[in-house]
N, CA, C and O of each residue as an XYZ file, in Angstrom:
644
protein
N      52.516     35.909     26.517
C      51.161     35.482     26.738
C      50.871     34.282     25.829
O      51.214     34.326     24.648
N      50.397     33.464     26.223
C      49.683     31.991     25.605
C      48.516     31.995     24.589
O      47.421     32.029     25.149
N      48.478     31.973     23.400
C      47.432     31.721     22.446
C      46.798     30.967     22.993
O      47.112     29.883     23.485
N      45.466     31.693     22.933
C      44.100     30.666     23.183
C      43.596     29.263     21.701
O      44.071     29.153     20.571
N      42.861     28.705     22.168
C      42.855     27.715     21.510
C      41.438     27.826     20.859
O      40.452     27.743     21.590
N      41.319     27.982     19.714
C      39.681     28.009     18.985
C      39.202     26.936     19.363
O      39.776     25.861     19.189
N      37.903     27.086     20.029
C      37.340     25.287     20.278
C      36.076     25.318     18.900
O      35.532     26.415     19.032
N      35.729     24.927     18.255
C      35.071     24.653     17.033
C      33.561     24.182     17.472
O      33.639     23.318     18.345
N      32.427     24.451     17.173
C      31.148     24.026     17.528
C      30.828     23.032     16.798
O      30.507     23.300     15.639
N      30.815     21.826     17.164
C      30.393     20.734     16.557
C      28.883     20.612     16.135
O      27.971     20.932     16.897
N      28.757     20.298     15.314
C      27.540     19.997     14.619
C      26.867     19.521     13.720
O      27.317     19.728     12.593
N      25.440     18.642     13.823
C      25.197     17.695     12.820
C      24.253     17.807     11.595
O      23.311     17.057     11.852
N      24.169     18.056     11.075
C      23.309     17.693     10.017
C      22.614     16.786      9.730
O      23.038     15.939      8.943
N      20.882     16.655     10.479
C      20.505     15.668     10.094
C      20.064     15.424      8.295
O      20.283     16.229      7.389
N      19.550     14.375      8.207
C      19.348     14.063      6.720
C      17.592     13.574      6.680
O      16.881     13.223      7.621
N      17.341     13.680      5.576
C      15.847     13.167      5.686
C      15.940     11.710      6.381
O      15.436     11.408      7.463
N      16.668     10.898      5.555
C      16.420      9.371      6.443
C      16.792      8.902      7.897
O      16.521      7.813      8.401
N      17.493      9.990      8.483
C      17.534     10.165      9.266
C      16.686     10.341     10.661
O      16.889     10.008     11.828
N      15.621     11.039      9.953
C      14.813     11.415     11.011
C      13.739     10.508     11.339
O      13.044     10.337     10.338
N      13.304      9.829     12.381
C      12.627      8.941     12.874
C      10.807      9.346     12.215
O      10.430     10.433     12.653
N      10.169      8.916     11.657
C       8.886      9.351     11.342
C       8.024      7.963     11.707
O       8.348      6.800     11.470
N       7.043      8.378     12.240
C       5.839      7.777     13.080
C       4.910      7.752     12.484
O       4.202      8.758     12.532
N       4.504      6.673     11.699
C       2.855      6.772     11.139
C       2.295      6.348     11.741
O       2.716      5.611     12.633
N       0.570      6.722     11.455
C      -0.522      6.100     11.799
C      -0.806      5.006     11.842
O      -1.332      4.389     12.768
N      -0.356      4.512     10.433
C      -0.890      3.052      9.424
C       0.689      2.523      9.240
O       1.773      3.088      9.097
N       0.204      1.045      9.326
C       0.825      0.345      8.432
C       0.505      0.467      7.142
O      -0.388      1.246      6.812
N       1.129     -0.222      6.298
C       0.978     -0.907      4.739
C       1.697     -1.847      4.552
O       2.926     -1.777      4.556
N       0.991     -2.938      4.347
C       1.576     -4.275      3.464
C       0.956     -4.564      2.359
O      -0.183     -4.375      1.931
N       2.071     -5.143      1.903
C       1.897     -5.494      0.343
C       1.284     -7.008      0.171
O       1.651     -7.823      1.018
N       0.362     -7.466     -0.877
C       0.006     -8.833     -0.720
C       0.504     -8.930     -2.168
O       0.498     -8.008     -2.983
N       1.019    -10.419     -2.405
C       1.061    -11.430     -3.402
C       0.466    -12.336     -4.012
O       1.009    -13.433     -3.880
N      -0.897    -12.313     -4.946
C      -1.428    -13.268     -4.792
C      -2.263    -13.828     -6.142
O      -3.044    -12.993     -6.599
N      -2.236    -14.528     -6.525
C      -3.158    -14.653     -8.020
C      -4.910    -14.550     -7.606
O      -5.694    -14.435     -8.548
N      -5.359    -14.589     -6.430
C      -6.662    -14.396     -6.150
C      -6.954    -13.459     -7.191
O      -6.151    -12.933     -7.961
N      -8.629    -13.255     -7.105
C      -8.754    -11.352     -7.723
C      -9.284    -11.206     -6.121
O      -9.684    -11.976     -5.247
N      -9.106    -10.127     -6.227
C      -9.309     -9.108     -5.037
C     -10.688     -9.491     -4.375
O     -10.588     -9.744     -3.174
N     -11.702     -9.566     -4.803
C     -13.469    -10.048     -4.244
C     -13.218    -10.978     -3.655
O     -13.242    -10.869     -2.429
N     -12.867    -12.298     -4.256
C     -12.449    -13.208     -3.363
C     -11.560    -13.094     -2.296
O     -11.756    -13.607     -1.195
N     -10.337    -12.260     -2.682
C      -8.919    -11.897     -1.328
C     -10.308    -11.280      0.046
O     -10.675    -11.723      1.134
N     -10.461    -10.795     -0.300
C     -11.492     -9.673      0.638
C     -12.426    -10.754      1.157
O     -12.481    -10.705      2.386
N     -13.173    -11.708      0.636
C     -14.037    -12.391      1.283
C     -13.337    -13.184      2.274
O     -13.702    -13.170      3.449
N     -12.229    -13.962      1.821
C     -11.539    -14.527      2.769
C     -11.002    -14.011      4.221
O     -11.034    -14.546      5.329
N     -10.411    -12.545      3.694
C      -9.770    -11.650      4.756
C     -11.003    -11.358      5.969
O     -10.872    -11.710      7.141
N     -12.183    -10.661      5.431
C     -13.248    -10.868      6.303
C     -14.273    -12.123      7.048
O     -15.113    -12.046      7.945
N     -13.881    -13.028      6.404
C     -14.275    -14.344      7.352
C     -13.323    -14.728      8.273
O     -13.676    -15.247      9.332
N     -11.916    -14.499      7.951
C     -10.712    -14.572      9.384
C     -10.398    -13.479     10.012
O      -9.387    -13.571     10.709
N     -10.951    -12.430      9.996
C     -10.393    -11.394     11.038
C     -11.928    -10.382     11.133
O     -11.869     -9.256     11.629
N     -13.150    -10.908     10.636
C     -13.896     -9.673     10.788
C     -13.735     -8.485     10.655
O     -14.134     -7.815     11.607
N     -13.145     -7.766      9.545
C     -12.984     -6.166      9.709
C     -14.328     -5.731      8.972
O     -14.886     -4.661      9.213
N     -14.760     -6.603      8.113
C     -16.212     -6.165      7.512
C     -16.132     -4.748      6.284
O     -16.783     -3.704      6.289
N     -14.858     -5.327      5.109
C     -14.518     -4.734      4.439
C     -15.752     -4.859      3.153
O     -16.316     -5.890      2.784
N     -15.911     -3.702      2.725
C     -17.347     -3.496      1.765
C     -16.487     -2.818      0.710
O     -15.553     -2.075      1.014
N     -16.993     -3.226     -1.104
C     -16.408     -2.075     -1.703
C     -16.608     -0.396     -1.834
O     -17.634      0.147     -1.423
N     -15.830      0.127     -2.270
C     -15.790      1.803     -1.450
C     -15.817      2.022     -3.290
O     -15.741      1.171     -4.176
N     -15.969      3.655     -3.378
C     -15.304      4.334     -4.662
C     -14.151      3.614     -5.189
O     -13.264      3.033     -4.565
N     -14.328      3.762     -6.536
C     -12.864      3.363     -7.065
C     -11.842      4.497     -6.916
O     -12.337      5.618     -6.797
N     -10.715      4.421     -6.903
C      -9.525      5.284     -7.378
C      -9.392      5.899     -7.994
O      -8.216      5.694     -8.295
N      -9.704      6.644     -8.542
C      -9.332      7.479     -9.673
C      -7.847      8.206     -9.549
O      -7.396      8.881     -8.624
N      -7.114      7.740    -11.100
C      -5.508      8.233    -10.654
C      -5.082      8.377    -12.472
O      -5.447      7.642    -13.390
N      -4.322      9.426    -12.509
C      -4.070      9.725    -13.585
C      -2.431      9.223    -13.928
O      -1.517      9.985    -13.612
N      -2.170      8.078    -14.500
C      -1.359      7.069    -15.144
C      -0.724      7.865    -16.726
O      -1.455      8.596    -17.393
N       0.145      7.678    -16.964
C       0.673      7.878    -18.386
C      -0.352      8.365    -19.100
O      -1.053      7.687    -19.852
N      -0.457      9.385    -18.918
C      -1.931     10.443    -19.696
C      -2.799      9.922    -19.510
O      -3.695     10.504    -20.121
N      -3.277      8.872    -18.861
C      -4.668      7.892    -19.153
C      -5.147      8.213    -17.216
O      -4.457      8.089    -16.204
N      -6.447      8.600    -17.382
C      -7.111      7.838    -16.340
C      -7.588      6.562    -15.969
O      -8.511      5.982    -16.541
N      -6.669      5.940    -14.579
C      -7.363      4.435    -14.525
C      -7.924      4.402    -13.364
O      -7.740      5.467    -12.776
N      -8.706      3.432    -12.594
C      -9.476      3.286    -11.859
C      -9.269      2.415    -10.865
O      -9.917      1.391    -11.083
N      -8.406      2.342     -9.468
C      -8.404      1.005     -8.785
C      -9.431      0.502     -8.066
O     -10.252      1.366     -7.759
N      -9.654     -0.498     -7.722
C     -10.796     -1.000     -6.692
C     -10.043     -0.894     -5.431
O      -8.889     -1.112     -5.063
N     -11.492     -0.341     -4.746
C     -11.031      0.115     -2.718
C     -11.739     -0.322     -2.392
O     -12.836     -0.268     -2.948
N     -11.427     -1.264     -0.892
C     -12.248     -1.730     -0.226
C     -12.394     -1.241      0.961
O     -11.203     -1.343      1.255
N     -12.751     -0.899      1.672
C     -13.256      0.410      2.963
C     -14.092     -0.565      3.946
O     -14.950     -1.320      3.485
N     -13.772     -0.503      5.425
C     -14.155     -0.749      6.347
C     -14.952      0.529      7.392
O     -14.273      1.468      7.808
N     -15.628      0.475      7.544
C     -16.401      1.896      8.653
C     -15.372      2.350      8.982
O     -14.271      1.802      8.920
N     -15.648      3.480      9.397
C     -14.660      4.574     10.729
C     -14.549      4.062     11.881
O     -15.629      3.863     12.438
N     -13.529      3.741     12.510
C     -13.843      3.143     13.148
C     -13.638      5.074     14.498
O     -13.695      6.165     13.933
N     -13.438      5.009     16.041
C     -13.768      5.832     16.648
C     -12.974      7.295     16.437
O     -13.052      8.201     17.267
N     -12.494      7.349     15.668
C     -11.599      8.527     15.685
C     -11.297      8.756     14.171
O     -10.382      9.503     13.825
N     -12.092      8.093     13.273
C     -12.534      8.587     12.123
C     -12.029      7.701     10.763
O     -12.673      7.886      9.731
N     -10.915      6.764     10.737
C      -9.863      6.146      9.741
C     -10.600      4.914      9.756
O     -11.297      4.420     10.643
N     -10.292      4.486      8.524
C     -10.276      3.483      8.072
C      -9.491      2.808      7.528
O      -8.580      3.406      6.956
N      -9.510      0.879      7.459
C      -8.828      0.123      6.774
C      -9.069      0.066      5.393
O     -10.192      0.446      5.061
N      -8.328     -0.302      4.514
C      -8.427     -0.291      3.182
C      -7.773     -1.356      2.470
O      -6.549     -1.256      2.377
N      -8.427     -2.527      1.856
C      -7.635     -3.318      0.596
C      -7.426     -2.548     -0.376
O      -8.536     -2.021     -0.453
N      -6.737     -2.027     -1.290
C      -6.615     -1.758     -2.372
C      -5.798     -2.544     -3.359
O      -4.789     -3.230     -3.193
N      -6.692     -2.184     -4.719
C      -5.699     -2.523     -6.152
C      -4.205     -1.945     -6.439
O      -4.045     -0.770     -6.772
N      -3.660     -2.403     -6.361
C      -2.076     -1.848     -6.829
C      -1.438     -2.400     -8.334
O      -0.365     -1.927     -8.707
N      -2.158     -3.435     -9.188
C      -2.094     -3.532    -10.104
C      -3.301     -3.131    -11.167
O      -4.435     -3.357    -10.745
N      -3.180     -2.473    -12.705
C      -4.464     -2.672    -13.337
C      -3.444     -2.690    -14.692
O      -2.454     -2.066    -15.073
N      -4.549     -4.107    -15.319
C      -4.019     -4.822    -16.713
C      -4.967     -3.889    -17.750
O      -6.154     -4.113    -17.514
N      -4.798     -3.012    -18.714
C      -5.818     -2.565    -19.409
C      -5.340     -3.574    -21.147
O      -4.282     -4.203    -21.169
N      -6.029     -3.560    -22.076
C      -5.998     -4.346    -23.048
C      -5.482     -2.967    -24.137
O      -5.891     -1.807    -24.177
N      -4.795     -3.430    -24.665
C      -4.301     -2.659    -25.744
C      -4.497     -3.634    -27.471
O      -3.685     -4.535    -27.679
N      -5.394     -3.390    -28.359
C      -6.283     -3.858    -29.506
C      -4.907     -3.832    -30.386
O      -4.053     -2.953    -30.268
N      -4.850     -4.631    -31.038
C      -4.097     -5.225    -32.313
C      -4.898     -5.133    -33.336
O      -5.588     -6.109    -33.039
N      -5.358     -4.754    -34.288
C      -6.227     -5.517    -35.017
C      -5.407     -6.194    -36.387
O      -6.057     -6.820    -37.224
N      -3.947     -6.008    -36.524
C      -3.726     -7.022    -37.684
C      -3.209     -8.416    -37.016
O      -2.763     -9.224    -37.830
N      -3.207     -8.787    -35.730
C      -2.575     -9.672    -34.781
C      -3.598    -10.700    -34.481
O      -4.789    -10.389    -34.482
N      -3.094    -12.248    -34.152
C      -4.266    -12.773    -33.388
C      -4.611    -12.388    -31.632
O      -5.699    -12.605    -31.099
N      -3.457    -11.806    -30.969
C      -3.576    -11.768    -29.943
C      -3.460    -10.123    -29.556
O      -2.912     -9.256    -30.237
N      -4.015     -9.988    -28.499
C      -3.837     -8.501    -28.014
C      -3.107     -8.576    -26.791
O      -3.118     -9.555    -26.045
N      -2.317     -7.260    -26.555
C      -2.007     -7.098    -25.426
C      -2.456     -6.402    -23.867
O      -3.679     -6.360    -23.728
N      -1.924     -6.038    -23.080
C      -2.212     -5.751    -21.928
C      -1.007     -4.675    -21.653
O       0.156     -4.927    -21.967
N      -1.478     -3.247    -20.932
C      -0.416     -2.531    -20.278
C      -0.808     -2.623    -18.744
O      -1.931     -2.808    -18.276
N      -0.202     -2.536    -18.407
C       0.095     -2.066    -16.872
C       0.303     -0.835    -16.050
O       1.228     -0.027    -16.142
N      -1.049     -0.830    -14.959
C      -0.846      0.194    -14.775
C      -0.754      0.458    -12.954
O      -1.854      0.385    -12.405
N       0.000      0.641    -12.373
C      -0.052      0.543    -10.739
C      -0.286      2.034    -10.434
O       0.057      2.983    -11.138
N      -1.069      2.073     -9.008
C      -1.629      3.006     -7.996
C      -0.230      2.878     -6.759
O      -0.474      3.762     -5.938
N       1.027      2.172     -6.357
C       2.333      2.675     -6.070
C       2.886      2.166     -7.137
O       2.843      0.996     -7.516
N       3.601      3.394     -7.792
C       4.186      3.067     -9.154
C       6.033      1.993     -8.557
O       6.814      1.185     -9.058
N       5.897      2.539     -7.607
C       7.585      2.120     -6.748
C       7.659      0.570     -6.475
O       8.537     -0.254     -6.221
N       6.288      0.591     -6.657
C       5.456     -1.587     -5.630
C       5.030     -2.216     -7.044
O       3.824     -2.411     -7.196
N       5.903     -2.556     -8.104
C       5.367     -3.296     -9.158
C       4.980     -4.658     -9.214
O       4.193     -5.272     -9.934
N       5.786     -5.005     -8.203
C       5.709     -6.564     -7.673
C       4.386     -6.888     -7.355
O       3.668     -7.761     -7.842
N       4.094     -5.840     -6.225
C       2.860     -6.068     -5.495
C       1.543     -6.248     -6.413
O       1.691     -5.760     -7.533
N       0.486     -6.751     -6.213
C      -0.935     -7.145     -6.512
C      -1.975     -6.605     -5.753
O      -2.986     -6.205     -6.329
N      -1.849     -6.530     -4.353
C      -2.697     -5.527     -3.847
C      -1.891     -5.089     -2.158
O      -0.864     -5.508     -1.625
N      -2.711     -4.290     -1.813
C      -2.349     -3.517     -0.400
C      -3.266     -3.637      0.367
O      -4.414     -3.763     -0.060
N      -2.916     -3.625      1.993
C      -3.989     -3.961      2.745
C      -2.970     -2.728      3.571
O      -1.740     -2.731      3.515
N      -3.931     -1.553      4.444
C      -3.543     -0.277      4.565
C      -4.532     -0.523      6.520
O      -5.742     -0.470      6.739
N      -3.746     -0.694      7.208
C      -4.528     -0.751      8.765
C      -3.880      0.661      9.711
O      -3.094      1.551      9.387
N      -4.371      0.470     10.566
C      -3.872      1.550     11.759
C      -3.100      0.763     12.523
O      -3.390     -0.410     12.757
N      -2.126      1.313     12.941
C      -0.906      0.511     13.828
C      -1.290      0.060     15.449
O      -1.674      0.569     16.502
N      -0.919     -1.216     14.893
C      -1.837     -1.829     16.344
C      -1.245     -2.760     16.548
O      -0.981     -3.550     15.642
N      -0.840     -2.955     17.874
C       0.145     -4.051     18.752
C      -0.426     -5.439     18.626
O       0.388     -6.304     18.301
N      -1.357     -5.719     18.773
C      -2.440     -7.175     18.505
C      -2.013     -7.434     17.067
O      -1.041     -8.124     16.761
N      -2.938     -6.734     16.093
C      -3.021     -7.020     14.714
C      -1.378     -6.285     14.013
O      -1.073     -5.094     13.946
N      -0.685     -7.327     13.637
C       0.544     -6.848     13.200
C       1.113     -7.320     12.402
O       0.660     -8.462     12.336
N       2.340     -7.135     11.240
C       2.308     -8.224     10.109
C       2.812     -9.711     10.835
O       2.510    -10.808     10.365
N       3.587     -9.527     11.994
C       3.532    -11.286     12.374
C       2.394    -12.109     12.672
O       2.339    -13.324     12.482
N       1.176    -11.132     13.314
C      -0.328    -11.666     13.586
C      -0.771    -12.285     12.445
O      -1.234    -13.426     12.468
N      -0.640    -11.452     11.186
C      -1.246    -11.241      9.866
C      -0.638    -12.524      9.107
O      -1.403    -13.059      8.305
N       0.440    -12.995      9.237
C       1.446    -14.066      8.465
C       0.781    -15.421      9.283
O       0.390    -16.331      8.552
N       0.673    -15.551     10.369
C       0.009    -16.538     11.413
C      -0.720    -17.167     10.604
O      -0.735    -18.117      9.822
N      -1.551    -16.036     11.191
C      -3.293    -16.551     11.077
C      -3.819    -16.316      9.378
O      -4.801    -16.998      9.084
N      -3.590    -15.952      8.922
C      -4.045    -15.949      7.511
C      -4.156    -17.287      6.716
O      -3.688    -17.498      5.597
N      -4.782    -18.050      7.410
C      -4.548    -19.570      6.608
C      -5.767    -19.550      5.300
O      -6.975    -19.443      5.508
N      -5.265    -19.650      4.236
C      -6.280    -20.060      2.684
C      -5.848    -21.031      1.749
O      -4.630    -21.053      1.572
N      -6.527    -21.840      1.104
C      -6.108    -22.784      0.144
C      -5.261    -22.376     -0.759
O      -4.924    -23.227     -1.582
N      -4.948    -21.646     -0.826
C      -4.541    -20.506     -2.291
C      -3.429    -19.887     -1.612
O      -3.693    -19.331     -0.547
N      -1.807    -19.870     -2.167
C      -0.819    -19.261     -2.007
C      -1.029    -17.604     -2.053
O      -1.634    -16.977     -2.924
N      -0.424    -17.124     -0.988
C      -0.494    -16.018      0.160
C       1.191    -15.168     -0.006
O       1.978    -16.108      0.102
N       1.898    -14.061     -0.179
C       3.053    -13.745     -0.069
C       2.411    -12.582      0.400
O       1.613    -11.988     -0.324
N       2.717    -12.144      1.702
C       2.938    -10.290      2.660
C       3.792    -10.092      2.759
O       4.492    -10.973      3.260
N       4.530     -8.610      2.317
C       5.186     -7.954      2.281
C       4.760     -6.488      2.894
O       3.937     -5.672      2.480
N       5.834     -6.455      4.306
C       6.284     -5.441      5.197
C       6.659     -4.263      3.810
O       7.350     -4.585      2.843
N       6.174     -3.201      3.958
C       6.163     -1.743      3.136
C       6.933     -0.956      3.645
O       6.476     -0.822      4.780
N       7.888     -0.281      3.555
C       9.123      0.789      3.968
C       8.024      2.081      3.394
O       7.886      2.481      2.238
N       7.435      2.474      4.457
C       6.018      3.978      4.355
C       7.200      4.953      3.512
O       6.692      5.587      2.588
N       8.638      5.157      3.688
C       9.094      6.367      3.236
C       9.440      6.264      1.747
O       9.783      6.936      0.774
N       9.206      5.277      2.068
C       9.498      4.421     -0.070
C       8.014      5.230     -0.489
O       8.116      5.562     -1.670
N       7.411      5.424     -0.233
C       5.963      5.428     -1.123
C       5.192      7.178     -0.109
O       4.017      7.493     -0.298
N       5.927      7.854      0.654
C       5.385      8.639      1.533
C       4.707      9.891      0.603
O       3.703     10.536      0.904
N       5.424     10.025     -0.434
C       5.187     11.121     -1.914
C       4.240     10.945     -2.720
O       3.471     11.772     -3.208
N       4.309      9.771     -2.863
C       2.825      9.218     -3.885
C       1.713      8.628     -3.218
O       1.075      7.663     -3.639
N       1.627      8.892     -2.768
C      -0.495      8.215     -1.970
C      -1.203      9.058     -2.494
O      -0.917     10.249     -2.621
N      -2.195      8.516     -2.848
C      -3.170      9.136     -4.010
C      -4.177      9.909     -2.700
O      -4.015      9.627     -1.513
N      -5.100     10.804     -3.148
C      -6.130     11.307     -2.635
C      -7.540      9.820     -2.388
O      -8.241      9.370     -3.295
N      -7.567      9.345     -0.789
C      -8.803      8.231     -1.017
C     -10.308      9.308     -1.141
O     -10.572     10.467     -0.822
N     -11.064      8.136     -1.805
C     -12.596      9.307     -1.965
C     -13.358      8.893     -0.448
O     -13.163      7.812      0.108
N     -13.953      9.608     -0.091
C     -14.630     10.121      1.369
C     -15.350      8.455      0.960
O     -16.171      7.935      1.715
């Protein structure tokens, strides 16, 4: 009689990066020496989203509570909103036998040090970062940066209502 032949069940193991994940939102990163009041005034005279400041951030940093600035657009029909946010904050650290003082640093994505601020939309075929690179024309040097969501999917802070 003929030995049968074990046939073996193949099988894969997916991996986290593996798995296709679908957000809501974009996130891009902006580059920019503006301060943020001004970034925001500009952003709302070329695209109308009619961004107002919101609550600050509250986020607990290297034992310290710091505070980012949010900028919040209405709900729009299904409840979300757009958001500029701070991703950098310079706090002053006192010398007093020194002439100069310093500054620490403190970011809201600790992973995005580069970055200066975030502009946080709902994913939308029209408005997209190639739309966004276009049309964004300002006197003042501009760098957007496309956000990898799974780089940063762990740390998003709680936004205030």
């Amino acid at each position: 009689m003929a030995k049968r032949k074990k046939t073996k069940i193949k099988k894969h193991v997916f991996k986290l990066d593996e798995i296709p994940q679908a957000y809501d939102f974009a996130l891009f990163g902006i580059q920019t020496q503006q301060p943020l009041y001004q970034f925001v005034y500009d952003f709302n005279r070329l695209f109308g989203f009619g961004f107002k400041a919101g609550k600050d951030i509250k986020v607990i940093r290297k034992n310290r509570e710091v505070n980012f600035e949010n900028y919040v657009t209405e709900d729009n029909a299904i409840g979300q909103k757009k958001r500029l946010l701070n991703n950098e904050i310079l706090v002053p650290i006192a010398h007093p036998n020194t002439l100069f003082d310093t500054h620490e640093a403190y970011y809201l994505f600790p992973e995005l040090p580069s970055i200066h601020y975030l502009l946080m939309i709902q994913n939308d075929d029209d408005f997209n970062f190639g739309y966004l690179q276009q049309n964004f024309k300002v006197p003042y040097k501009v760098t957007w940066i496309e956000i990898d969501l799974k780089k940063c999917a762990t740390v998003f802070p709680v936004f205030p209502v």
